[in-house]
C-alpha positions in Angstrom: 83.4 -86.1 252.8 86.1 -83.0 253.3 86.8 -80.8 250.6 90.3 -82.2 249.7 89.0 -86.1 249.7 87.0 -84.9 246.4 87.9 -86.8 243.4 89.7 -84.4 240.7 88.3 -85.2 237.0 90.5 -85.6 233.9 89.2 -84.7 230.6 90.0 -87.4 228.1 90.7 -85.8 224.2 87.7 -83.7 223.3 85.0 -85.1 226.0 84.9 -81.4 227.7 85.0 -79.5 224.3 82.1 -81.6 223.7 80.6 -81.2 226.8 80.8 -77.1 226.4 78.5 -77.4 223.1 75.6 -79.0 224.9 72.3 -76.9 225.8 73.1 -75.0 229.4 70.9 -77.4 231.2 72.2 -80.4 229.9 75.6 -79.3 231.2 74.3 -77.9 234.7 72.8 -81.8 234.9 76.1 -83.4 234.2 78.1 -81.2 236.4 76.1 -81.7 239.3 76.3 -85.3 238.7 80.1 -85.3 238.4 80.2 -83.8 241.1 78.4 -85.8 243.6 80.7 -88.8 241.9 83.7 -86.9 242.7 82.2 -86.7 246.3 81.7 -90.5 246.6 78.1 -90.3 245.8 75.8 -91.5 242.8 72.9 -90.1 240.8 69.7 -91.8 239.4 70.5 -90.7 235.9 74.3 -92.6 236.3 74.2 -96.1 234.8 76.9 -98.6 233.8 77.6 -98.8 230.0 77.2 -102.2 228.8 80.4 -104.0 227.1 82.9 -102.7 229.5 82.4 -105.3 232.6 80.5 -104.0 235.7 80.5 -101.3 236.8 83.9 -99.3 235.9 82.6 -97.4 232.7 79.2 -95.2 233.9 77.4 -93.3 231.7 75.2 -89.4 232.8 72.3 -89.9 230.5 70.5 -86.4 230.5 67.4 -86.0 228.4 66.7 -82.6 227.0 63.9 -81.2 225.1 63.4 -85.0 223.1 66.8 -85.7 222.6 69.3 -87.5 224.9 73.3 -86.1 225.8 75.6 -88.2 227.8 78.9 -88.5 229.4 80.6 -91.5 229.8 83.1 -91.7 232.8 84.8 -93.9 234.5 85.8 -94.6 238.1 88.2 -97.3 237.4 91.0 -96.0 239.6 90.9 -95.1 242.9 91.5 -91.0 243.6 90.9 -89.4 240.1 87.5 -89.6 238.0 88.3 -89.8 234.4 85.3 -88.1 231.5 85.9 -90.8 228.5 83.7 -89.1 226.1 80.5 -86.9 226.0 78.4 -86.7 223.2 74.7 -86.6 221.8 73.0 -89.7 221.1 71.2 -89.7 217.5 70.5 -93.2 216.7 66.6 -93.7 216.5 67.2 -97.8 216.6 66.7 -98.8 220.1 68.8 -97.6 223.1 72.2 -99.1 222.2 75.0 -96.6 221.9 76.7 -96.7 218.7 79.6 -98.7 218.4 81.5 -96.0 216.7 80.8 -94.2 219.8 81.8 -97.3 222.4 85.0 -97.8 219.8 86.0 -93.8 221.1 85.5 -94.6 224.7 87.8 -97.9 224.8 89.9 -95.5 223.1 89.8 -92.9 225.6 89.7 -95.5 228.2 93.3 -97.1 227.2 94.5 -93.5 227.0 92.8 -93.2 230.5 95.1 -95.9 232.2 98.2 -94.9 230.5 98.0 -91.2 231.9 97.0 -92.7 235.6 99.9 -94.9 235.2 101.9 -92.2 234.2 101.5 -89.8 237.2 
């Protein structure tokens, strides 16, 4: 892919605030992973996050050191790459995500479409 065909990102309300407070490694594996998104390509450690049909919200899941960071995209529109929400996952039940943390990212998501629209 040449340089210019690279997908900006968009930082949705406090997702790269968030991002910035996670352990150096933790960020060094997201960014490398938004990255290769932005240049068309997909990691291992990218899956689609249940509840938002298919495969339009993606989730980084990055374990570090027993605990488990993600960031939750999504690549809904065609030229720009949109970070909903990034955030450590406590919960101990099971490997859901939260639903006060799903509620944020169809927040963020609607917020998402209005700025695309917007531009």
């Amino acid at each position: 892919m040449v340089e210019s065909d690279v997908k900006p990102v968009r930082w949705v309300g406090s997702s790269r605030r968030d991002l910035k407070t996670f352990p150096r490694p933790v960020r060094r594996r997201i960014g490398q992973t938004l990255y290769a998104v932005q240049d068309g390509e997909e990691y291992p450690s990218v899956k689609s996050l249940k509840g938002f049909g298919g495969r339009a919200v993606l989730e980084i899941v990055a374990p570090y050191h027993g605990d488990t960071f993600r960031a939750v995209y999504t690549v809904r529109f065609q030229d720009v790459i949109y970070v909903l929400h990034a955030f450590q996952k406590k919960s101990k039940k099971g490997i859901a995500t939260p639903k006060k943390e799903i509620d944020l990212i169809r927040q963020r998501l609607v917020a998402a479409e209005q700025d695309y629209r917007g531009r």
